[in-house]
C-alpha positions, 0 to 999 in steps of 0.5 A, spaced: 500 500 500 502 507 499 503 512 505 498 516 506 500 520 511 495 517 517 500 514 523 494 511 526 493 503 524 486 501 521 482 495 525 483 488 521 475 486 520 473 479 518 469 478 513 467 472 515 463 476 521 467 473 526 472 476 531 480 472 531 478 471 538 473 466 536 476 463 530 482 461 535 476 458 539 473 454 534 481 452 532 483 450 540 476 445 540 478 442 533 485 440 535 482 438 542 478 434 539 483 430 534 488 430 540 482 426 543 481 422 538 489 420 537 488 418 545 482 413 543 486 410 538 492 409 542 488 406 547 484 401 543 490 400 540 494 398 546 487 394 548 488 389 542 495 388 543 494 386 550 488 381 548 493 378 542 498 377 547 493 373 551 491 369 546 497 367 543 500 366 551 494 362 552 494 358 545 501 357 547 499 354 554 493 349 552 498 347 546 504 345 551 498 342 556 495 338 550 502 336 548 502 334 556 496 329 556 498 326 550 504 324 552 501 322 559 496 318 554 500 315 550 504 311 557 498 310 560 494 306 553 500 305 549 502 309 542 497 304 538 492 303 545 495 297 545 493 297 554 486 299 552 480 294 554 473 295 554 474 298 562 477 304 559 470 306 555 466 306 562 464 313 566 469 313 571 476 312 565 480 318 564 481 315 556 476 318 552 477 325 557 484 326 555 483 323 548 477 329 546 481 334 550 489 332 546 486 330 539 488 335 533 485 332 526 491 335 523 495 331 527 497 324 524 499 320 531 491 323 533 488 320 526 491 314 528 489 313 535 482 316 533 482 310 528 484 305 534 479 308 538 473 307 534 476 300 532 476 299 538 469 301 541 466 297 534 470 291 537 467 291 544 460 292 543 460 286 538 462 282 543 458 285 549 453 287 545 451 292 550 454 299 548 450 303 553 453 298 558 460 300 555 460 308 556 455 308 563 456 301 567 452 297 570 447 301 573 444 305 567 439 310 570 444 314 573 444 321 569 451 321 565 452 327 563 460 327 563 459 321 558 454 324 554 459 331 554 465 325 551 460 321 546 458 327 542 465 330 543 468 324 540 463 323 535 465 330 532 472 329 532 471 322 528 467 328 522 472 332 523 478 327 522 474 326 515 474 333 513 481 335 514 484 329 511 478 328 506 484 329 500 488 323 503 481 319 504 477 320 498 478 313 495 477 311 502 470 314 501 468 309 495 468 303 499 463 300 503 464 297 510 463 290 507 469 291 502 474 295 507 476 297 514 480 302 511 481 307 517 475 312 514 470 306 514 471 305 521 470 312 523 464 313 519 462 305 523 464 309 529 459 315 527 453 311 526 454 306 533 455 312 537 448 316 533 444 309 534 436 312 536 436 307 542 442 310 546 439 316 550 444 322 548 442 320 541 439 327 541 444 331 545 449 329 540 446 330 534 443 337 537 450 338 539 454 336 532 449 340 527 450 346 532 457 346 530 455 346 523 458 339 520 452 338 514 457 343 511 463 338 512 460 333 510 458 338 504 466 339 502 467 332 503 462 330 498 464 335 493 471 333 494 470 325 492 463 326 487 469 327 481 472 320 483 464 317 483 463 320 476 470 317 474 469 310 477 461 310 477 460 309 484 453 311 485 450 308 491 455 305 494 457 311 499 453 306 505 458 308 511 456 315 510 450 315 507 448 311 514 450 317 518 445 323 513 440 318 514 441 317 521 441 325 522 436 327 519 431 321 522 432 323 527 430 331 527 423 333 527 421 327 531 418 328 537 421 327 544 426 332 541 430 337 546 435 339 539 435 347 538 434 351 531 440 351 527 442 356 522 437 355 516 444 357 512 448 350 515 442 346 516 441 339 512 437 342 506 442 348 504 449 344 505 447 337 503 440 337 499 444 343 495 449 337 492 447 336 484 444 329 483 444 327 490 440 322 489 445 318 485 451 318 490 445 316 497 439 313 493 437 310 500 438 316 503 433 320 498 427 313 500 428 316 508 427 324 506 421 321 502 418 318 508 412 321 510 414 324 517 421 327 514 419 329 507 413 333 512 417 336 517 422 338 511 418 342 506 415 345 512 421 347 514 424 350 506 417 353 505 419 357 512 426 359 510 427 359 503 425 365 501 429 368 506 435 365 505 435 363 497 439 368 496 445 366 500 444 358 498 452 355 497 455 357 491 461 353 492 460 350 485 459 353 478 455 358 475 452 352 471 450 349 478 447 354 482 444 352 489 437 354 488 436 350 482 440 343 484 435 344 491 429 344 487 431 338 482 432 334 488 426 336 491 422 334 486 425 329 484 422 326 491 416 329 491 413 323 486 415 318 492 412 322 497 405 324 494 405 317 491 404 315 499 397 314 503 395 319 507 399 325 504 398 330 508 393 337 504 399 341 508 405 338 507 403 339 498 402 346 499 408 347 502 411 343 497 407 347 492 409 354 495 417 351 496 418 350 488 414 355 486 419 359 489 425 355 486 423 355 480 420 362 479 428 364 480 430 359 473 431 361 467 426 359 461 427 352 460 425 351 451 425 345 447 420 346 442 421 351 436 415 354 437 416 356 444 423 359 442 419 363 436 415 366 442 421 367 447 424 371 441 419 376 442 422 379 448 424 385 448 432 384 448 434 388 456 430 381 457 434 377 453 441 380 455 439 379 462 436 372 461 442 370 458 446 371 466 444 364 468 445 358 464 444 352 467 447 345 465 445 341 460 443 334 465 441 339 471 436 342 467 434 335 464 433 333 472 428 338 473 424 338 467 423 330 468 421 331 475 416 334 472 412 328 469 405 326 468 405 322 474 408 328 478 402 332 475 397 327 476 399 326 483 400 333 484 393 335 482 389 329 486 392 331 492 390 337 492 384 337 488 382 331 492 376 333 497 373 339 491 367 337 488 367 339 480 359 339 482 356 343 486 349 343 488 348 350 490 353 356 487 350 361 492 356 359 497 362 362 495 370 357 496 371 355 502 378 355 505 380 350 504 378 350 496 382 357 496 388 353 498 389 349 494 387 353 487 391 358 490 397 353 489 397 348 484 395 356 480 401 358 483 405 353 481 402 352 474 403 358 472 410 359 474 412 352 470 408 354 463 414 360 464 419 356 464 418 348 462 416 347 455 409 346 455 408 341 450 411 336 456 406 337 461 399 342 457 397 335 455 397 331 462 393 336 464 387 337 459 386 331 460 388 326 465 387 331 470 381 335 473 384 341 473 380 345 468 373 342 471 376 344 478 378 351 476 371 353 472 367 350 478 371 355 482 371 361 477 363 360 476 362 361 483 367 366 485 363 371 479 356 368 482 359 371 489 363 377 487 368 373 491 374 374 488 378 378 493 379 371 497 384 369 493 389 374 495 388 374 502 390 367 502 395 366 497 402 369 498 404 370 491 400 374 489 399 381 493 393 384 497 391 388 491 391 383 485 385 382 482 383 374 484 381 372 477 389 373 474 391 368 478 387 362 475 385 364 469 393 365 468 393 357 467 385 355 466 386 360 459 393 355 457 389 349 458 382 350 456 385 353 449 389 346 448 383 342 449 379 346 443 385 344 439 383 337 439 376 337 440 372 336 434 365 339 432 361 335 435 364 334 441 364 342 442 357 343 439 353 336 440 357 333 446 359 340 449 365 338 451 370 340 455 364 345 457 357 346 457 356 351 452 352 355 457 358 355 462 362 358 455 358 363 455 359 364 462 366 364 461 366 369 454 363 374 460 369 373 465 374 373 459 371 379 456 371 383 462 378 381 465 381 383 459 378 390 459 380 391 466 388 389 464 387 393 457 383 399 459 382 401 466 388 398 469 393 397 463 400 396 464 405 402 464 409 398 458 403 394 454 407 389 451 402 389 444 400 382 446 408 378 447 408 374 453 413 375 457 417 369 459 424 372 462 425 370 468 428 377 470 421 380 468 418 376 474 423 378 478 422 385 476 415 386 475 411 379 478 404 383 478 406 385 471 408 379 469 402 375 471 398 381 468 402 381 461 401 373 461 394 374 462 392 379 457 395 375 452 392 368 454 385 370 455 386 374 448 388 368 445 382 364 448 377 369 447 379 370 440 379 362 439 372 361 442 369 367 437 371 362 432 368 358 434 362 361 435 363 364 428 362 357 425 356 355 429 353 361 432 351 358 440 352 365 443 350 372 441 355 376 437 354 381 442 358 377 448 364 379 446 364 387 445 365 391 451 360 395 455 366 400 455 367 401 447 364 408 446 365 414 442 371 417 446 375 410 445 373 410 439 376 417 437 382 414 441 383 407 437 384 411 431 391 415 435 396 411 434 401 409 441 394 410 445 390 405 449 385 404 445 389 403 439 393 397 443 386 393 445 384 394 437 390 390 434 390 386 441 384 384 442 379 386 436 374 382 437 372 387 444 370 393 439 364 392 435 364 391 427 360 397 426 365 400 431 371 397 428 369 399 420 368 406 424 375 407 426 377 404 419 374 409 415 377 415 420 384 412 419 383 412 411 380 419 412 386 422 415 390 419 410 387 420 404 387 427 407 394 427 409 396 424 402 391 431 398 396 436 401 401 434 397 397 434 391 395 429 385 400 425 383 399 426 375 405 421 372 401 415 376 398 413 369 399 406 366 397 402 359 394 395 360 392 390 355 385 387 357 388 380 355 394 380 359 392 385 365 395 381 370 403 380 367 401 388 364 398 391 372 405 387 375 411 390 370 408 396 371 405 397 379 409 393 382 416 397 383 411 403 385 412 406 393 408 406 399 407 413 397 406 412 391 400 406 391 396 412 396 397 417 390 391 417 384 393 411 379 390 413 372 389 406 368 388 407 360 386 400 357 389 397 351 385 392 347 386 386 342 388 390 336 392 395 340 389 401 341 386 405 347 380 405 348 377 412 349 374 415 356 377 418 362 379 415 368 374 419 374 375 413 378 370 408 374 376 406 370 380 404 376 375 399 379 373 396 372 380 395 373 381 393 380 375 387 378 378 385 372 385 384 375 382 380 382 378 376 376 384 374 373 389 373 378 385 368 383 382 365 378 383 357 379 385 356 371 392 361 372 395 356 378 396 360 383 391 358 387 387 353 388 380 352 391 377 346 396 370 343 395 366 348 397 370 353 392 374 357 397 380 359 394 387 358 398 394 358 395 397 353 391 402 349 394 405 349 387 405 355 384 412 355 382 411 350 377 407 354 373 410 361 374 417 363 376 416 369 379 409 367 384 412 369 391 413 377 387 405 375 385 403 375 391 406 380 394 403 385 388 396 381 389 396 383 397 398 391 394 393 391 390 387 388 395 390 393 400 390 399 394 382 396 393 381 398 401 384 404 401 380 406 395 373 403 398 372 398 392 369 392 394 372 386 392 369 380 394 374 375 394 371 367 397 378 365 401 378 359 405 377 359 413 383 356 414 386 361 410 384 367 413 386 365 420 394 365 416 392 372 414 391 373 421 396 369 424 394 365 428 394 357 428 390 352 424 387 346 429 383 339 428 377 344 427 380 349 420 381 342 418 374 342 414 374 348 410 381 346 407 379 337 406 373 335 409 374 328 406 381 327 410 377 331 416 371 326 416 377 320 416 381 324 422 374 323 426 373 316 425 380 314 427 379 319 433 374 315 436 375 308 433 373 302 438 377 298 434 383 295 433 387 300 429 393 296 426 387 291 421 386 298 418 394 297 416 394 306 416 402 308 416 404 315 415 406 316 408 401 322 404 399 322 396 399 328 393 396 329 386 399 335 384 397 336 376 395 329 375 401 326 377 402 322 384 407 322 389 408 319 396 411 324 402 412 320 409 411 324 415 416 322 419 422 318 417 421 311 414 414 312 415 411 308 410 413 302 414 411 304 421 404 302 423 400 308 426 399 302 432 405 303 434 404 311 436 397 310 439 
């Protein structure tokens, strides 16, 4: 700064508002605390030096005085327990005391003593065969419980002594006591003397080894052998230490039991049932978990537990064995000898449905099928990159899908639908709880297992040799009879409180009721009124039309899926409700859309059935917007909307587009020159390069007669639809070859068009051109297509039914094998089809080497 002349100083102001005095306060705190700080962390520094000291110190001194009673041991039995007689067994002996207190599993002079040990112990209670005499004496009533201590000590140290050496002794493990009496075999004999039910500290040593986790060492030992038994194909043969699981898990659960809760995380389910293809390593102890008692108390337990700890199963294996799916395909896989037992309790199979429900929710799809992989196809691809995470083995996954058999699904469904009547006297009463249960599981279950197993394995067990359709109608009826759908939530935990009660079930009644129509024939559906009585199909044409305007336009998804189905696993996890939603969406669109062609062909219900109430001018001015709700539910589930509705919105969305295309002026160079006698080659060389754009223009046609000249008038409009008839006239004639008519004059393509015209995929591709210019323009062309060629145009499926409008000859013939009474071989049917094709005949076998196959052989 300059001088200024002023001797006096200026005060120093803070422009923090603060005085120095202050900020050297705030300073004095701040290093004050730090200082504080540093004092603690010196303290518990100190603190867990002296703690470290300690336990070093003590380590050292039970290391010195086991090292002392060691070699007391070994000069009072001998190096070898050469000095031991039974006497030492007794309660009063030191020899177990010193033994369990010394013994170190690493130790290779302890292993071999521990060995002599139990050799001895089996030894003795052979000759006396009296082993609670052994350890207690003779007066049996006293309370030993210094003995309980040491049995349940030694029988811990004998597992232990397997783990630490399971390495050294994994070919040990593959022999059966009757093939060795190799050390490993002796202490698993040991194991299963000391577990015997009948002695009274069998409880207390099974509570006291499960408490110190030994389903896990038992875990790693099996892993650590299992590539030896798949080398040797030893399966089965592990009988000393598959005696030993089953005499541990028999005991849990029964009753007088004094064990406490173990850890769900380390019980036998997580570390042990986890194992992949456990059963072909222990097929006896897989008959004892499928024994009534156990497999009850067990699933019990997994439907308590699973869900809360699914997620820290072990995953001490390969991605491709995660503990989930190797937990569910062992369960399953005893679940048919389980439900296939007398008495099998209704609790123990909705805790079992609920468990693998759970389970196989966390799966990834699991597709055999073309088709199915086609509809998988559809998902979005995040889905698909997600979905692509878990890839599970090839033989595990096989495990799972053939778990799920017949026979599982049948037993499954009689268990469970057993006491339900699929005939009531009276609907005024709605389910009772027991009812709700059980729909509420098997539906839960079904539809998580359409989600993710091919369906083709298990949709045709259930259509027809169980009673899963008439169970789940009867209750349908009587809960919108009632309006007693809210019960279904409230008591089924996989679906939230809020959920609509009719999503659940007719997520899987929709599935299989529409593989039932697939194979049902006219008479059957209309005479006979199967598989339901047509008064209970209009019923069921109101619960899916009303439902589906619930999903579509009261309460529709955020993301409308435009009818795909959603089959990924990480969908579900996301969006549970929504998943179910979406699958319902489209499985009841489906369905309604087959019942309305079915009612197409043979009216049985009024045309009005199908069309909502809601459908009024305002959706209809929705439905013409493109990306809008309304407009969704038009190309989803059409058959909603009225006809005249339907032609309403066609007509406005022509209209906007015509009026779009008159902005942009007359298209003055869309003129072309057609001979009458070769209009359709003429129509095609001329129209067929022309633009989207283009087609939407006017087109102006001059005809051309024999001689070669124009004939005279403009073309106003009246010309071009002269033309829009003769050119349909002439391509859809049957004598042109490309295509062909059935008996009743329907015409449908020709399979052999490429034999007359080279270029006959290009011509039909021009001919939809035109049918679409015809109905952009309001011409009326009235065009005869077959049924079962409409139903290709609006992609969907042909079934037994469609067969009709393309042969009835063949469809009469199909029939009178469907319900032929006799023997099918005398008709000497194999699978081989003529086709007459321009009058020349060719055989085509429908599988390979047909001709020579009896029809007999796949009935």
């Amino acid at each position: 700064m300059f001088f200024t002349g002023d001797s006096t100083s200026r005060k120093r102001v803070d422009l923090g508002g603060r005085s120095s005095k202050e900020r050297d306060r705030q300073k004095l705190l701040e290093q004050t605390r730090l200082e504080r700080n540093r004092r603690l962390w010196l303290r518990q520094q100190n603190s867990a030096a002296l703690k470290i000291q300690k336990y070093f110190r003590g380590r050292k001194a039970v290391e010195a005085e086991r090292t002392k009673v060691r070699q007391q041991f070994y000069q009072t039995y001998g190096k070898h327990c050469q000095n031991v007689d039974r006497h030492y067994f007794g309660p009063d002996s030191e020899f177990l005391r010193q033994l369990i207190f010394f013994f170190n599993a690493q130790n290779i002079n302890d292993f071999s003593v521990l060995v002599e040990t139990c050799r001895l112990l089996q030894q003795f209670v052979r000759d006396s065969g009296d082993a609670l005499g052994l350890f207690v004496g003779v007066d049996h009533s006293l309370n030993h419980s210094s003995v309980a201590y040491r049995l349940k000590r030694l029988s811990f140290s004998c597992i232990q002594a397997i783990h630490q050496n399971r390495n050294q002794l994994k070919d040990q493990l593959l022999m059966t006591p009757e093939e060795s009496s190799a050390s490993t075999t002796t202490l698993l004999q040991a194991l299963v003397l000391l577990l015997d039910p009948k002695l009274p500290w069998a409880c207390k040593t099974v509570g006291y080894l499960m408490q110190r986790n030994v389903f896990s060492l038992f875990r790693e030992v099996i892993l650590t052998v299992k590539e030896n038994i798949n080398a040797r194909g030893s399966f089965g043969k592990l009988y000393a230490l598959e005696r030993v699981l089953v005499l541990m898990i028999s005991h849990v659960g029964q009753s007088p039991c004094i064990c406490s809760n173990v850890d769900s995380r380390r019980s036998f389910l997580s570390q042990i049932v986890t194992i992949p293809f456990l059963w072909q390593l222990f097929p006896y102890l897989k008959e004892v978990f499928a024994s009534r008692i156990l497999i009850q108390y067990y699933t019990n337990q997994m439907a308590l537990c699973v869900q809360n700890h699914a997620n820290v199963l072990p995953t001490d294996i390969s991605n491709e064995f995660p503990g989930y799916a190797c937990l569910l395909a062992n369960i399953l896989e005893t679940a048919s000898a389980a439900l296939s037992q007398l008495n099998c309790s209704f609790e123990m199979v909705i805790d079992l449905a609920a468990v693998t429900t759970f389970l196989m929710e966390a799966l990834p799809p699991i597709k055999s099928s073309s088709r199915e992989i086609r509809e998988s196809s559809t998902v979005g691809d995040d889905d698909l990159i997600l979905g692509d995470q878990i890839v599970l083995d090839n033989n595990l996954e096989q495990q799972i899908t053939n778990a799920i058999d017949s026979r599982f699904l049948l037993q499954l469904t009689n268990v469970l639908f057993g006491g339900i009547s699929t005939v009531h006297a009276s609907h005024n009463e709605g389910p009772d709880d027991k009812e709700v249960a059980a729909v509420g599981a098997a539906c839960a279950f079904l539809h998580v297992t359409f989600n993710t197993l091919p369906q083709e394995r298990i949709m045709t067990v259930l259509a027809y040799r169980t009673e899963l359709v008439p169970v789940l109608w009867n209750f349908m009826k009587r809960c919108q009879q009632n309006q007693k759908w809210s019960s279904l939530p409230e008591r089924c935990s996989y679906l939230l409180g809020d959920a609509p009660g009719w999503l659940l079930p007719l997520s899987v009644f929709c599935p299989v009721y529409k593989h039932m129509l697939t194979i049902v024939d006219n008479e059957e559906f209309y005479e006979q009124e199967k598989p339901l009585p047509l008064k209970d199909v209009r019923c069921l044409i109101v619960i899916l039309r009303q439902a589906l305007w619930q999903l579509l336009w009261v309460n529709p998804l955020a993301h409308p899926s435009s009818g795909k189905s959603i089959s990924n696993t990480s969908a579900h996890k996301r969006h549970p409700v929504e998943a179910i939603q979406n699958r319902v969406g489209t499985v009841a669109s489906e369905l309604l859309s087959q019942l309305q062609d079915w009612n197409n062909r043979r009216q049985f219900t009024p045309p009005s059935y199908f069309h909502s109430d809601g459908v009024n001018d305002y959706f209809i001015s929705q439905a013409v917007i493109e990306g809008t709700k309304a407009h969704d539910i038009l190309k989803q589930a059409p058959f909603l909307i009225p006809f005249t509705s339907r032609v309403k919105i066609f007509t406005s969305q022509l209209e906007s587009v015509r009026q779009t295309q008159g902005a942009h002026g007359v298209f003055a160079g869309n003129r072309f020159r057609i001979r009458r006698d070769h209009i359709l080659e003429d129509a095609y060389n001329q129209m067929s390069a022309l633009s989207e754009e283009d087609l939407r223009g006017h087109i102006r046609v001059t005809f051309v007669n024999e001689f070669g000249v124009e004939e005279a008038g403009i073309d106003g409009g009246g010309i071009f639809k002269d033309f829009m008839e003769n050119i349909t006239r002439a391509a859809f004639d049957v004598q042109y070859g490309l295509f062909k008519e059935t008996a009743d004059h329907l015409l449908y393509p020709n399979p052999g068009s490429g034999m007359t015209h080279e270029q006959h995929l290009q011509f039909f591709h021009f001919l939809g051109t035109l049918l679409a210019k015809a109905m952009f323009e309001g011409i009326l062309v009235d065009i005869p297509f077959a049924t079962f060629f409409l139903s290709k145009l609006k992609q969907k499926y042909n079934y037994l039914n469609d067969l009709p409008s393309l042969d009835p000859e063949l469809y009469r013939h199909l029939i009178f094998l469907k319900h032929y009474k006799g023997d099918i071989s005398e008709l000497e049917l194999y699978f081989v089809i003529v086709n007459n094709e321009y009058g020349e005949q060719t055989e085509e076998e429908l599988l390979p080497g047909g001709c020579e196959i009896l029809h007999c052989k796949f009935v």
